[in-house]
N, C-alpha and C positions, 0 to 999 in steps of 0.2 A: 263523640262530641268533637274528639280532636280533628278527625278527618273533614266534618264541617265548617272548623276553623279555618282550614287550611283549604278547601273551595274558595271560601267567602274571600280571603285573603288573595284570591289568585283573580277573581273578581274583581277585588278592588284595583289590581295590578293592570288589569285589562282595560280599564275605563278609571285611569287615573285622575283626568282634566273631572269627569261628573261627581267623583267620588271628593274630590277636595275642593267642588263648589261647595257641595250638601256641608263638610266640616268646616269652611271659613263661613258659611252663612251663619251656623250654630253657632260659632265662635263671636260673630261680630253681633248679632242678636245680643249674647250673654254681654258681651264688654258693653254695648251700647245702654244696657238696662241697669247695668254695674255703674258703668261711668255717669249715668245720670244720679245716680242713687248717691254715690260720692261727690259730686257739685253741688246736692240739695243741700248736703250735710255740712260742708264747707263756707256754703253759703247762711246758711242758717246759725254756724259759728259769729261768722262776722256780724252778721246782724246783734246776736246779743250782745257780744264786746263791743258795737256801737251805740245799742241802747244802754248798758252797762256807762258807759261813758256818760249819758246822759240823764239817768234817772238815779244811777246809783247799783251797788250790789245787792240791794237788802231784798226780800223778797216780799216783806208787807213790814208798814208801818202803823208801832199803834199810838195813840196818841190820848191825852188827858189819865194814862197813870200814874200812882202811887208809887213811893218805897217801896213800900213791900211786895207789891209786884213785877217790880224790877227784878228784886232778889230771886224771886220764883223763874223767870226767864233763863235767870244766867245759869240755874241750878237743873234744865230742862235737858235730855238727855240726844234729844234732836237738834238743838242749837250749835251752829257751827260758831259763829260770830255774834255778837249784841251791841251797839252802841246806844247809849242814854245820852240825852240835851234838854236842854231847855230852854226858852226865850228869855233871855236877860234885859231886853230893850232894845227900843229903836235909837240910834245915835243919830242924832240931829248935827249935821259936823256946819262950819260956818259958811262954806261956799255955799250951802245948800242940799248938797247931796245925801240923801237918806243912808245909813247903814244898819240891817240886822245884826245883835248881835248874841252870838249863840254860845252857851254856855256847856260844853260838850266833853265826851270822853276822847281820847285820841284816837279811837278806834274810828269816831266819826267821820275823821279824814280817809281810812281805807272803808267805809260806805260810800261816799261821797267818789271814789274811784281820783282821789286826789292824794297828796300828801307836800310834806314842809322841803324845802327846796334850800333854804337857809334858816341855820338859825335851829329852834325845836319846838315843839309844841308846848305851851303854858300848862305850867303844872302849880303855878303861884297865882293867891286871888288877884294880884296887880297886873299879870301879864295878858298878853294880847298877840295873835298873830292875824295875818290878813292877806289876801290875796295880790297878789303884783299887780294887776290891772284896776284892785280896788285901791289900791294907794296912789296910783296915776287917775284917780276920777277925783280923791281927796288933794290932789296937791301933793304929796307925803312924798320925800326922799324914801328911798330901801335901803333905810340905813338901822338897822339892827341896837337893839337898847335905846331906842332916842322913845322919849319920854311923851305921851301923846294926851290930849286931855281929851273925855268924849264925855259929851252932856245929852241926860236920857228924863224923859219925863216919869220914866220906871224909879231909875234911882239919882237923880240928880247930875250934878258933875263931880268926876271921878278920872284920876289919872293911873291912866295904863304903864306899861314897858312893853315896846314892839320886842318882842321874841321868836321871833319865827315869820315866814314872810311863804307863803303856800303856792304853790304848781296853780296857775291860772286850770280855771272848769270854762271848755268851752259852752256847755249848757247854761252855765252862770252867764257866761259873758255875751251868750246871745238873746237872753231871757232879760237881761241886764238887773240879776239877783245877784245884790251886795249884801255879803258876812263878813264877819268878824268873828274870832273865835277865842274864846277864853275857860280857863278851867273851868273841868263842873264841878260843881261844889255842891254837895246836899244840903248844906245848910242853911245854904241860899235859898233853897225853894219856901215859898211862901207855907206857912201851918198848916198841916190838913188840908191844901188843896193837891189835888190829884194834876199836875200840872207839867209831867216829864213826858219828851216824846222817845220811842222805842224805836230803831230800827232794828231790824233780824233777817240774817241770813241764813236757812237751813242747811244740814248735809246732804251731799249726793244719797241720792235712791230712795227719796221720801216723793209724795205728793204732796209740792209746798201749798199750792191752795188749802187742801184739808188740814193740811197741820198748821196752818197759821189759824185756822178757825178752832180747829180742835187744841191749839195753845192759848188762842184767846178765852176758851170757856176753861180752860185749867187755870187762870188766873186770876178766872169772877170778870170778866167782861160781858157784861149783858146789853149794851150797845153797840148791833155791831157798825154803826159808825165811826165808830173808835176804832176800827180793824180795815186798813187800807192796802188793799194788794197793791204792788208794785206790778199792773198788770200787763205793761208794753212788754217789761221780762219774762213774766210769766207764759205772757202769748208767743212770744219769741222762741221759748222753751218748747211749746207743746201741750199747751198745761191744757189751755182752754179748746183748744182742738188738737187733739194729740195725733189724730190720720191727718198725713199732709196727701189731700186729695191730691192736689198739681202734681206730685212724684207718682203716685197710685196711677191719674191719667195716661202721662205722658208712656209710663213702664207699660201700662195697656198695650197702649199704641204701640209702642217699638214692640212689644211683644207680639202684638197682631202680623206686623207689619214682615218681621224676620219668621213668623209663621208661615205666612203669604209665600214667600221667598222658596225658605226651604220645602215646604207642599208641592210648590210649583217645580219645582227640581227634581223632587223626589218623583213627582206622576209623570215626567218624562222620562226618568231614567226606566221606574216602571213599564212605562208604555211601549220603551225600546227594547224590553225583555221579556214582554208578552210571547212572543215567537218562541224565546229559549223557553222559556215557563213551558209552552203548547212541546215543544219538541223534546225537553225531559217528562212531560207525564204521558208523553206518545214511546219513551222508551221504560214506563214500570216506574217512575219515581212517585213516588206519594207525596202528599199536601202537607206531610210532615217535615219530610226530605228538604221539600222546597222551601216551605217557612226556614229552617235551620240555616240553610245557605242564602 
């Protein structure tokens, strides 16, 4: 075997220029179908960190539950993250300007792909924090502890403490969605109604659509309108079509295309050895011989 090594080797020696077309052809084939495969990927990153920015991290939101099925959520052994809220009222402020405002865990703000920029998040039923840009649509100085009065047809008039003052959402700001955000409190939720909304983030190496349905029937949710994929992420992910045909295509083609190349390369270098091929089986070598070398 070794002596036909050392042929082939002597071969390549000979016909250097054809011999390192055929290798950089292979070569630039592989990286071309490589490099496209790593710009899908890369691409497909920034995409979710842009939708992530816009929708949030959660991977499904559910919406019209109980206590006690909160509790079962956070106790769930697939759950990475949970935040619970719920509508506290619309603040009717005097310029005019509508404000939601949300009665939330602090977690809500890393769903929400936001967080407190001054100041902290209310953890007291009087406090209040708010977006920078929603304080410039109110009028409102960013001035930290200043005392704010917000009148709601939910619960009347009721005076706040600005505590915290939140990283502007550019989805917020172009959707022009105004919040406010205050502790959540269970006590607040109205008797017996099922009235908190869920967001949930799974862990890596699940399939989040299945488990978000198959967490929804572990908690007694029999509507599944109640159960809201976050699906711009999801599809971003792969979820909903997990083969990216576009990469599948394009790798085709480059792979067609560096076949084409090196075939064409290789049946000429053959065709220029047809002779030697005829002139070694004209001196005793066999079909074996030759394939070897």
């Amino acid at each position: 075997m070794l002596k036909y090594m050392k042929v082939a080797w002597k071969h390549i020696k000979e016909y250097k220029k054809r011999s390192i077309a055929i290798v950089l052809s292979i070569m630039l084939s592989v990286f071309l179908v490589v490099t496209i495969g790593s710009l899908s990927e890369s691409a497909r990153v920034l995409q979710v960190d842009d939708i992530i920015q816009n929708t949030g991290r959660n991977h499904v939101f559910y919406n019209g539950l109980g206590k006690a099925q909160i509790d079962k959520i956070s106790k769930e052994k697939n759950v990475k993250e949970v935040a619970n809220s719920f509508n506290y009222g619309t603040w009717k402020s005097n310029n005019g300007v509508n404000v939601d405002i949300l009665a939330g865990e602090k977690k809500l703000l890393y769903m929400l792909d936001t967080e407190i920029i001054e100041g902290k998040y209310p953890t007291e039923s009087n406090e209040i924090a708010i977006e920078g840009w929603v304080l410039d649509r109110l009028r409102l100085p960013h001035e930290l502890n200043k005392n704010i009065k917000l009148s709601s047809k939910e619960n009347g008039e009721k005076e706040f403490k600005l505590v915290g003052i939140i990283k502007n959402r550019l989805h917020s700001q172009s959707h022009d969605f105004r919040n406010a955000f205050i502790a959540f409190d269970k006590g607040k939720l109205a008797q017996d109604k099922e009235s908190i909304e869920t967001l949930v983030e799974f862990k890596e190496g699940v399939t989040y659509k299945n488990e978000a349905k198959k967490l929804g029937k572990a908690i007694g949710i029999k509507d599944e309108s109640q159960i809201q994929l976050n699906k711009m992420l999801l599809d971003a992910m792969g979820e909903f079509e997990a083969v990216d045909w576009n990469l599948v295509r394009i790798s085709l083609l480059l792979m067609l295309v560096g076949g084409i190349v090196i075939y064409s390369l290789y049946s000429i270098s053959v065709l220029k050895r047809v002779q030697e091929y005829g002139m070694m089986r004209a001196i005793c070598s066999t079909k074996k011989q030759i394939v070897y070398i």
